[in-house]
C-alpha positions in Angstrom: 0.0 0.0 0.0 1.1 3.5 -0.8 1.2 6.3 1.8 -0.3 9.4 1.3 1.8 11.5 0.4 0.7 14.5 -0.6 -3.0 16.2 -1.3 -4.0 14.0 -3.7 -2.3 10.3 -3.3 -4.2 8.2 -1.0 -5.8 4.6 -0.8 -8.1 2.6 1.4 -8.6 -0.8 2.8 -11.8 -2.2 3.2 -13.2 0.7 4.4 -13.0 0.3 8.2 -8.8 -0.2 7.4 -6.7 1.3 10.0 -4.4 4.3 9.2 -1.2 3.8 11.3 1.9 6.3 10.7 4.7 5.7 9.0 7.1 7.9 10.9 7.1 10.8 8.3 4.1 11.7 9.9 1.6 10.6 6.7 -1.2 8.3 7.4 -0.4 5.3 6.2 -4.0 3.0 5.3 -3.0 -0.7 5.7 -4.2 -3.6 3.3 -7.8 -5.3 4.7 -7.4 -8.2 6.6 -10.9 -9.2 5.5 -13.0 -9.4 2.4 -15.3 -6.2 1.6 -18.1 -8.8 2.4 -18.5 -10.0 5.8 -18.5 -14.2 6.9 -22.2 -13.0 8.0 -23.0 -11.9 4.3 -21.3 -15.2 3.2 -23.3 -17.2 5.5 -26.8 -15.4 4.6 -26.1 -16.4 0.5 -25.2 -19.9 1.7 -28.4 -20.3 3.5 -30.1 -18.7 1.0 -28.9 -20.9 -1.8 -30.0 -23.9 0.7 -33.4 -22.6 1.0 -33.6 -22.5 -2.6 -32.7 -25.8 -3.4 -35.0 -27.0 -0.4 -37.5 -25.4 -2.4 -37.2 -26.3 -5.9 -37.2 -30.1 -4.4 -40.4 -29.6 -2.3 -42.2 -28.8 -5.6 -40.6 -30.9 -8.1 -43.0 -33.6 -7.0 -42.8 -36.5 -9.2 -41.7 -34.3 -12.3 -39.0 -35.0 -14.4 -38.1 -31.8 -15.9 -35.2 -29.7 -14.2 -36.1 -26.2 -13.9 -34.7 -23.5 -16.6 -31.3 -21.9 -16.0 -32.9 -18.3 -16.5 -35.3 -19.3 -13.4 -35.7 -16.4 -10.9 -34.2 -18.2 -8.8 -31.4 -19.6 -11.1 -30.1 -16.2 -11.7 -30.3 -15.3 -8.0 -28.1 -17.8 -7.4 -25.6 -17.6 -10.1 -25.5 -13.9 -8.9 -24.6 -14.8 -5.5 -21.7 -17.2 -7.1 -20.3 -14.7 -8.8 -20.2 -12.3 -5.8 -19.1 -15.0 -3.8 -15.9 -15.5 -6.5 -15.3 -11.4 -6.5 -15.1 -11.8 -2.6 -12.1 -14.7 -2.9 -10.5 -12.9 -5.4 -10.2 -9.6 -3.2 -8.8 -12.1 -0.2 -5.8 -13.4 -2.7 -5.3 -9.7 -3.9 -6.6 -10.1 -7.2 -8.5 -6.8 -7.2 -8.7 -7.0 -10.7 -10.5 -10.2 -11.3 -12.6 -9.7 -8.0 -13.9 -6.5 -9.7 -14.8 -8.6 -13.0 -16.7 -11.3 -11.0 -18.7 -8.1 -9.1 -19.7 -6.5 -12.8 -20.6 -10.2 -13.7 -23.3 -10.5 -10.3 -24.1 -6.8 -11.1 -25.1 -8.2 -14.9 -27.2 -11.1 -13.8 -29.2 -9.0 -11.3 -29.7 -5.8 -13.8 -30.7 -8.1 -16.4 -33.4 -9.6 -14.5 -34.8 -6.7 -13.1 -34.7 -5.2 -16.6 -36.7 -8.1 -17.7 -39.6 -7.7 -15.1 -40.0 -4.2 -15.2 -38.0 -2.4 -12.4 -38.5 1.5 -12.4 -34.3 1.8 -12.2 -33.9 -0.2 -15.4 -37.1 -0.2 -17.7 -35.6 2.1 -19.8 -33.1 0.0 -21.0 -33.1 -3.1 -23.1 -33.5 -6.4 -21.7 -30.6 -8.3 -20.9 -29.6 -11.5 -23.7 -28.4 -13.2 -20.5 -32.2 -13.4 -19.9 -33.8 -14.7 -22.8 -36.6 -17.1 -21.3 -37.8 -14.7 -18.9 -41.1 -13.6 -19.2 -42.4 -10.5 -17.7 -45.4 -12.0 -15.6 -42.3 -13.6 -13.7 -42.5 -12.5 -10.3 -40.2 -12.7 -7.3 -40.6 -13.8 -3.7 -39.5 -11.5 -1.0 -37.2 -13.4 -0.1 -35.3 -13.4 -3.8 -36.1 -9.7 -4.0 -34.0 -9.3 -0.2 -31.4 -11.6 -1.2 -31.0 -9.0 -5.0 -31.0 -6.4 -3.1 -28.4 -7.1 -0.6 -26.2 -8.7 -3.4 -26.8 -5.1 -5.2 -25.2 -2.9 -2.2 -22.5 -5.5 -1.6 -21.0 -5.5 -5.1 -21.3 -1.8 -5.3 -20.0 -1.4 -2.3 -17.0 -4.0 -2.7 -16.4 -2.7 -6.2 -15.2 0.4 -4.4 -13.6 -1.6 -2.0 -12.0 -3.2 -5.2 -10.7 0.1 -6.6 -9.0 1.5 -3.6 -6.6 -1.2 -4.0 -5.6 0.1 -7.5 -1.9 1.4 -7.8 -4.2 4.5 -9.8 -7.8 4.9 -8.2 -10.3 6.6 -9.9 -11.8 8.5 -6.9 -14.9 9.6 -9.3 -16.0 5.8 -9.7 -15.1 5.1 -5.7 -17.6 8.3 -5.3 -20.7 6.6 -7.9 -20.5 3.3 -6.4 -20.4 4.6 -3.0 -23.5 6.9 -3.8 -25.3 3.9 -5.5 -25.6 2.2 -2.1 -26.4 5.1 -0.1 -28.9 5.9 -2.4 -31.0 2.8 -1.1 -29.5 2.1 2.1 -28.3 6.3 3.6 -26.9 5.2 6.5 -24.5 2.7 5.3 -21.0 3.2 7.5 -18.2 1.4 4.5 -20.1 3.7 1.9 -20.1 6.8 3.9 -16.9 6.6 4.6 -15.5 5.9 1.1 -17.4 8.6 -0.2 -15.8 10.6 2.0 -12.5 9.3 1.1 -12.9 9.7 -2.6 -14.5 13.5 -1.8 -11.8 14.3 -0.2 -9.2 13.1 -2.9 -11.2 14.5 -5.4 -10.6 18.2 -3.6 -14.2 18.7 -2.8 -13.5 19.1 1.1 -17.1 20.1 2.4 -18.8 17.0 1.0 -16.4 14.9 2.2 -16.2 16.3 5.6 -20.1 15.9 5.0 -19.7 12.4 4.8 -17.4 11.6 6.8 -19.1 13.4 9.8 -21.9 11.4 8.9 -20.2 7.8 9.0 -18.8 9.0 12.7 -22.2 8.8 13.7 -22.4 5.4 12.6 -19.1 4.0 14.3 -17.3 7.0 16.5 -14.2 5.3 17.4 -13.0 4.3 14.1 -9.7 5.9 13.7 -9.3 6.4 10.3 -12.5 8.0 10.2 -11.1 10.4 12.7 -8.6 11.0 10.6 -9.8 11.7 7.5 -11.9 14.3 9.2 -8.6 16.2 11.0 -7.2 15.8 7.2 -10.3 17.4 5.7 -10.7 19.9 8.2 -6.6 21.2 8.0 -7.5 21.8 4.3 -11.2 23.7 4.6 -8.9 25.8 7.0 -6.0 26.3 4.8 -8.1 26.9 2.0 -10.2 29.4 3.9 -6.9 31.2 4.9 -5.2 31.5 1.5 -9.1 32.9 0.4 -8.9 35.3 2.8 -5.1 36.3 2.2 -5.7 36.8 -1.8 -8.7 39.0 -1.5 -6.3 41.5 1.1 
């Protein structure tokens, strides 16, 4: 990981990451120990998946026929695969692959929702993934919590995902980030990175926004601390060299 070193050089771990010095007296942020998605999010797809197949054999009955591969349920589950793969890839450091297996989940899920009308993505096209899909095709609740959780996860580990770049492109860390809280506000690893990328980006009163706003959510996290002392010695530096050029 690369320290950061000046105004606009930084990176971030899995968003909680710890920032530690490195005796120069730049914050260094250390690589994640963990996945972007927790073994509680792992074990919530796994029983998920288990419920479905519990399903699908309670009413197979005496039928023959194995259901389609573009089932509801069938894409649900091949988005949770992928998203499971993304989150092993980000453990062996393969942030690039991990990132490819995310956009792959994010595919399947779009597709379908595309397919049976969501507001966010009727506009567009339906997905080819989804061929056999008709549009009276509903979803149970519990397919419709398990989407939406994948959704936020791979948004929110795609960001994860990018931080890890040797070049990160702060303005994607910001839209993913923004995707999540857009549908869940209070979210602490997407408040935070928005800060982070705000912040890198130069805009210093959103980021201070958000990062005051992922304090609330956990106040002892010391990079979060931080990042607001960082932001805060620039709004004031900035405020001073204002005030010093119109003199």
């Amino acid at each position: 990981m690369s320290v950061i070193q000046s105004e606009h050089d930084g990176r971030a771990d899995d968003g909680r990451g710890n920032l530690n010095d490195n005796g120069s007296g730049s914050p260094r942020l250390q690589q994640c120990a963990q996945p972007p998605n927790s073994s509680s999010s792992r074990t919530k797809d796994a029983r998920y998946q288990q419920q479905l197949q519990q399903h699908q054999r309670h009413h197979s009955g005496s039928m023959l026929k194995q259901p389609s591969h573009n089932e509801p349920a069938d894409v649900v589950r091949r988005a949770l695969d992928f998203k499971s793969q993304g989150t092993q890839c980000y453990k062996d450091k393969k942030y690039r692959e991990a990132i490819g297996k995310y956009h792959r989940a994010l595919l399947e899920i779009k597709g379908l929702c595309r397919v049976l009308g969501d507001p966010d993505t009727s506009s567009k096209s339906p997905s080819p993934l989804l061929p056999t899909i008709s549009k009276s095709t509903t979803l149970t609740e519990e397919q419709k919590g398990a989407m939406e959780n994948a959704e936020l996860e791979c948004y929110n580990s795609l960001a994860a995902c990018l931080l890890q770049m040797e070049l990160v492109n702060y303005e994607r860390v910001k839209e993913y980030c923004l995707k999540v809280l857009h549908k869940e506000g209070k979210n602490f690893k997407a408040l935070y990175r928005s800060g982070v990328a705000y912040y890198h980006l130069g805009d210093f009163q959103k980021a201070l926004h958000y990062l005051k706003e992922s304090h609330k959510q956990e106040p002892s996290d010391t990079n979060v601390i931080r990042y607001i002392q960082l932001t805060e010695m620039k709004i004031r530096r900035n405020a001073q060299r204002e005030k010093k050029e119109a003199t």
